[in-house]
N, C-alpha and C positions, 0 to 999 in steps of 0.2 A: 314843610308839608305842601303836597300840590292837587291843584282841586281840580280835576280832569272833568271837564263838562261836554257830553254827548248828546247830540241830535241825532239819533238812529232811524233805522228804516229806511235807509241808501243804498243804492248799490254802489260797490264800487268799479274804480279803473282806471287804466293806467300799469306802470312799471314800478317795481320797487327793485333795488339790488342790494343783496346779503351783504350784511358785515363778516368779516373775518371769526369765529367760531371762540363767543366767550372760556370757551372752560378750556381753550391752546392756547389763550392770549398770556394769560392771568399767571399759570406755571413758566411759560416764558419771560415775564416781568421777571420771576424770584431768579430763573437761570442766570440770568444776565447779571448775578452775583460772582458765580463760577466762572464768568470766563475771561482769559488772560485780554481780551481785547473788548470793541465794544461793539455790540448785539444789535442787528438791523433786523427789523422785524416788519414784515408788508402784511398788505392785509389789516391792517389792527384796529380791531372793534374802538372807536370812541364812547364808551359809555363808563357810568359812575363807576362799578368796580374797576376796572383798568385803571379809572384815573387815580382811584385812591390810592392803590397798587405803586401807581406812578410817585405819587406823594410819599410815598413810602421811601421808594429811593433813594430821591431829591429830599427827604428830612437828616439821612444817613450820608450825604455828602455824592450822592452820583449824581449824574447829567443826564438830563433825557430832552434830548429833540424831538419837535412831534412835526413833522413836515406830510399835511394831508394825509394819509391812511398810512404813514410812513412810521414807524418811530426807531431812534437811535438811545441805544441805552451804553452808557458808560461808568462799571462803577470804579476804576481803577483806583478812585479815592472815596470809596465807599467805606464807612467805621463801622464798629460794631456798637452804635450807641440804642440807646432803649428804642422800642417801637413805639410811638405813642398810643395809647391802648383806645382813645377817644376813636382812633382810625379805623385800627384791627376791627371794632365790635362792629363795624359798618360791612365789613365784608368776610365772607368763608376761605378766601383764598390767602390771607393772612398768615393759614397756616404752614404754608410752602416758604415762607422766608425762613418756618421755626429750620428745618435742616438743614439750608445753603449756608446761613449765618451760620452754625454749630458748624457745620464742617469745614467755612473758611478759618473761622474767629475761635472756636470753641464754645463759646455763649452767648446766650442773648435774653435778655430781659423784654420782652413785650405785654403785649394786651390780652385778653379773649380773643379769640376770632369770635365772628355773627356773620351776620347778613340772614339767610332765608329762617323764617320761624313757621318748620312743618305743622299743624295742627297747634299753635299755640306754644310749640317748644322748639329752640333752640340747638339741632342736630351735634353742632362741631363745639360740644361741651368738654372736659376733659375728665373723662371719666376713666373706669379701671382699665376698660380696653384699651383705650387710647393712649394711656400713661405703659401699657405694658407692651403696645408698640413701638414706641420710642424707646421705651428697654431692651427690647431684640435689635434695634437699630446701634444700640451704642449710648443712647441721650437718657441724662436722667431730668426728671419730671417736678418742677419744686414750687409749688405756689406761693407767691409772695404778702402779697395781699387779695382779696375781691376783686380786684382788679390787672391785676399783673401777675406773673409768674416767670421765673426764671427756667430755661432750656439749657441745659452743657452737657458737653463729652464728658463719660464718664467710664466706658470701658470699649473694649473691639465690638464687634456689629459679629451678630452670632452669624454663620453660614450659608443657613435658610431661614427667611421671611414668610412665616408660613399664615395667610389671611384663609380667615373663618368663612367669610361671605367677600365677595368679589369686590374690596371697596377702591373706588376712584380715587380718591384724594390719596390715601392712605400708600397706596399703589406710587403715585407721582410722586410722592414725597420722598418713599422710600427710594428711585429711582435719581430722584436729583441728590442725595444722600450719597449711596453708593458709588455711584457713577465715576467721580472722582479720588482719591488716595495713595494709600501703598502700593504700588505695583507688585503687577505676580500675584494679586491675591483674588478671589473669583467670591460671587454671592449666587446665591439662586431666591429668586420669588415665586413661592407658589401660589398655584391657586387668583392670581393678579386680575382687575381690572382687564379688560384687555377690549376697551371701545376704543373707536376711530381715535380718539384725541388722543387717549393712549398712548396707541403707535406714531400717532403724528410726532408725542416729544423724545419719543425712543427711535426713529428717523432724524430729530432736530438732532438729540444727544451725540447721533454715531456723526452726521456729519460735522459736529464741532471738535469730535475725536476718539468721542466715548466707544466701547468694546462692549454692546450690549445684543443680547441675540433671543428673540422669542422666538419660543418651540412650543407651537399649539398642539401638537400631537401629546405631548407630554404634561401641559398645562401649567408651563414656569417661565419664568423670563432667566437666562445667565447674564449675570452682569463679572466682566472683566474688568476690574479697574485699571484705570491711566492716570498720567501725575497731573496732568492738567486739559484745560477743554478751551479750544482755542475760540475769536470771536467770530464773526459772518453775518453772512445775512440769509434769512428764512422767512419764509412766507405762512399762510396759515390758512388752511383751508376756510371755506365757507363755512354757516352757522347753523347747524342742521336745526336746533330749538327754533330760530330766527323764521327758520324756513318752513316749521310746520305749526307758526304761528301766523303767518300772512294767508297760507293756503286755506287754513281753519276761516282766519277771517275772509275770505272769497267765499268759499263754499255756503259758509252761514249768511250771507248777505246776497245770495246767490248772482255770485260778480264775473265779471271775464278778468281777471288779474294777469298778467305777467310776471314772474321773476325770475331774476338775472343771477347768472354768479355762483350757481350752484355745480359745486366740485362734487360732481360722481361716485358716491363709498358701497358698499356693502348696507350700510344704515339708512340711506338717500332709498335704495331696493328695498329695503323692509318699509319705509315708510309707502312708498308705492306700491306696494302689496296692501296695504291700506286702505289705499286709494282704488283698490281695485277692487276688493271687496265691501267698502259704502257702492260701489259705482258711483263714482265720481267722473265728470269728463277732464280730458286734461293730456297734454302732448309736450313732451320733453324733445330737445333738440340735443344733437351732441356737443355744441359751442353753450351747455351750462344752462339753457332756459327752459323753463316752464311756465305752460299758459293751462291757465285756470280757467272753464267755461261753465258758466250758468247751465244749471242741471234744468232740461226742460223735463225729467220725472224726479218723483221724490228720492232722495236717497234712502242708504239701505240700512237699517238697525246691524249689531252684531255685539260678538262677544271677542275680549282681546284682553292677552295677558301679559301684564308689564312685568318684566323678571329682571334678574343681573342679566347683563351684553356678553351672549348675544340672545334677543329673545324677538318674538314675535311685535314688539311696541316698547320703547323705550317709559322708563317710569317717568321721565322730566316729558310726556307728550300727553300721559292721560289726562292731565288737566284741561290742555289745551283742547282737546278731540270729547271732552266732555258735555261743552254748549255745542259743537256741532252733531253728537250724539242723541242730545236734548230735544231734537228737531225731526231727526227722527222719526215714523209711526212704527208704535212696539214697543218690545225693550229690548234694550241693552245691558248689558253687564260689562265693565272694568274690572278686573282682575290684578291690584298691584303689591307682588313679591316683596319689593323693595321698600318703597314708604307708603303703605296705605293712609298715614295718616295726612298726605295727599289730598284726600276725600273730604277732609272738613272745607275746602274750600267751593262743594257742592253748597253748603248751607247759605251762600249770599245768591248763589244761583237758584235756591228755591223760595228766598225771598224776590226774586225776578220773574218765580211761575213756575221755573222746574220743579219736576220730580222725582224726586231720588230714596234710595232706602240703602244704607250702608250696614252690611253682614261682615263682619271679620275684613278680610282683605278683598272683599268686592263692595263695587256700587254699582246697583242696579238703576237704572235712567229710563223711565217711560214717555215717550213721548209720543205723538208730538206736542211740544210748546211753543208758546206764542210768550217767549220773553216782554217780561213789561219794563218801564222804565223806571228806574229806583234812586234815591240818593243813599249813596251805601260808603262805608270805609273797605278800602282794600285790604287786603290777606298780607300780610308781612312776607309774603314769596313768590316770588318773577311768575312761575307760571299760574300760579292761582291769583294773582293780580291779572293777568293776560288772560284768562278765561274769563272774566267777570268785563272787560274790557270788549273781547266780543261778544259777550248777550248783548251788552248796554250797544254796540252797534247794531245790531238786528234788533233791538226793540224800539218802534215808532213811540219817538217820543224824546224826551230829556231827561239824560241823566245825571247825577252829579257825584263822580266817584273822587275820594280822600286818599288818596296815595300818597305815605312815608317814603315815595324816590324809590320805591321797588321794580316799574316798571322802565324807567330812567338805569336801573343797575344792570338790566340784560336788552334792552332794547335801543340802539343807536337812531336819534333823532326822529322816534316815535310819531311825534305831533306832527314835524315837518310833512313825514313821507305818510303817513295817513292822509295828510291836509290836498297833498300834492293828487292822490288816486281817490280825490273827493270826498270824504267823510267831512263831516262836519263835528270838529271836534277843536277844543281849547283847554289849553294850558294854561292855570294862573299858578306861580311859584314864587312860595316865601323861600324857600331853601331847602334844597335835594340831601343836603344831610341832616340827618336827624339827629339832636345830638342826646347822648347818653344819660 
């Protein structure tokens, strides 16, 4: 448990630079199953998911060198032995080894996956859906015990992959599945996932060998398989979450901030459309920086609708853009397609003063507030821990927030780089895993 303690009502300043983009790291860890060599991967976020990721390997017989933002993955003496499930339940990306394993090995005995608990529940449960896409995949679905469950091959992978709603994980997974096999034999995914990270591992995949091709016109991905996916090295873009959690925190503490390191997407442009609609001040360079300027007028209420990608505001942002909405004079409304249940992590923020009224898949935010300072337990999930993180910095005063290591799972040396752009904030840590 770690007791994050806040002296708010600072401006901030200074530089921060992006980590590498959690949710391209995470799926490249499980890659680096599949390939005949071993995986250099730049860029690479240090933080708690990764590392356990990493552990994950390394419990299975692989190698991994971590040289500064560098890491080397080799599992050419990787087994197919159990995953320890004490691990899996610490993280959602857990699920990405269920297929690598099943298509090197045939089987694998692991854990639950966990990690984020949206509103009090646990998303990457294994429910009918879930079990019935790894049935169109080929894997059948066997629960063992409470705690484990066995994954294996159990027939061909039907043709088409056909997803109900746009899902991410579900999308990656079926992609590192695929990717490799029979030759000659072709898949199609419809209807897929198709954000930046996405494409980032369907760019990694082709340059390691894979025959993979998206056709947005048509709204599928073709997957050609090849016999094998050779190793290299790959880099990984910057953190967009990362990035519109530092900017939130400027705006709301009304700072001059800088940051570095931000790779130019399509997603990077929607969130600056954002930015343009609060009126927010702020100037991006083409060498990747942006500076953040203290608003000498109030910023602007509005209304934004978090859908599947591609949409107007990404659903992992409304939390974030939530205490800077709070600030606000007026209302606002959130709008989220995806996980409204999202929204429960308003209720610590109106133990801090907000105001909020949550309708079906909107929260309406009246502001302005004047966040007070709370001792509160954080939300079991990155970015609803990271909203409550910024009130407690704009609120004059002292806070004492109880964080289970969720902010530690998406956010690479938090304390340091807050500490460094002046907040006044401390870290006391019994231990960032929480155990089961």
């Amino acid at each position: 448990m770690q007791q994050i303690i806040v002296s708010g009502g600072h401006s901030l300043s200074g530089q921060v630079f992006l980590q590498g983009a959690k949710n391209t790291a995470l799926p490249m860890i499980a890659l680096s199953i599949l390939t005949s060599r071993s995986l250099r991967i730049g860029n690479f976020p240090s933080i708690v998911d990764t590392q356990i990721n990493l552990d994950l390997i390394r419990d299975c017989g692989g190698i991994v060198d971590q040289i500064g933002d560098t890491v080397i993955i080799d599992t050419a003496n990787f087994s197919a032995c159990e995953l320890d499930p004490v691990k899996t339940i610490l993280t959602t990306a857990s699920t990405y080894f269920n297929p690598v394993i099943v298509r090197r090995f045939g089987s694998i005995i692991t854990g639950y996956s966990g990690g984020d608990e949206i509103g009090g529940v646990n998303r990457f449960g294994v429910n009918s859906e879930v079990v019935a896409f790894y049935n169109a995949l080929g894997i059948s679905v066997k629960p063992l015990s409470d705690k484990k469950l066995e994954f294996s091959l159990s027939k061909k992978s039907e043709k088409q992959i056909f997803f109900r709603r746009k899902f991410f994980g579900q999308t990656i997974q079926a992609l590192l599945f695929l990717a490799i096999g029979e030759r000659n034999s072709s898949f199609e995914i419809i209807n897929p996932s198709i954000e930046p990270e996405v494409l980032e591992i369907i760019n990694t995949l082709n340059t390691l060998g894979a025959d993979i091709v998206h056709l947005p016109s048509e709204n599928k991905i073709v997957i050609h398989r090849v016999k094998e996916l050779s190793g290299g090295s790959v880099n990984i873009c910057s953190d967009p979450n990362e990035l519109v959690t530092y900017v939130s925190m400027a705006l709301a503490t009304n700072s001059q901030l800088v940051i570095e390191g931000i790779d130019f997407s399509h997603k990077i442009k929607v969130f600056f459309d954002i930015l343009d609609r609060i009126k927010a001040k702020y100037d991006f360079d083409q060498s990747g920086c942006l500076t953040i300027f203290p608003s000498k007028n109030e910023l602007v209420n509005l209304r934004i609708v978090a859908d599947f990608w591609p949409s107007e505001c990404h659903t992992d942002w409304q939390q974030l853009l939530t205490p800077l909405l709070s600030l606000t004079r007026g209302k606002s409304c959130i709008v989220d397609n995806v996980f409204p249940k999202r929204f429960t992590s308003s209720q610590s923020l109106s133990e801090m003063g907000g105001r909020y009224k949550k309708t079906g898949c909107c929260l309406n935010i009246f502001g302005p507030t004047t966040f007070l300072p709370k001792n509160l337990t954080l939300p079991k999930d990155i970015r609803g821990a990271s909203s409550i993180l910024i009130a407690a910095l704009t609120a004059k005063g002292t806070s004492v927030l109880l964080d289970q290591g969720q902010l530690s799972r998406g956010l690479s040396c938090f304390e340091k780089k807050l500490r460094l752009l002046g907040a006044q904030i401390e870290v006391q840590s019994d231990s960032i895993l929480i155990p089961v």
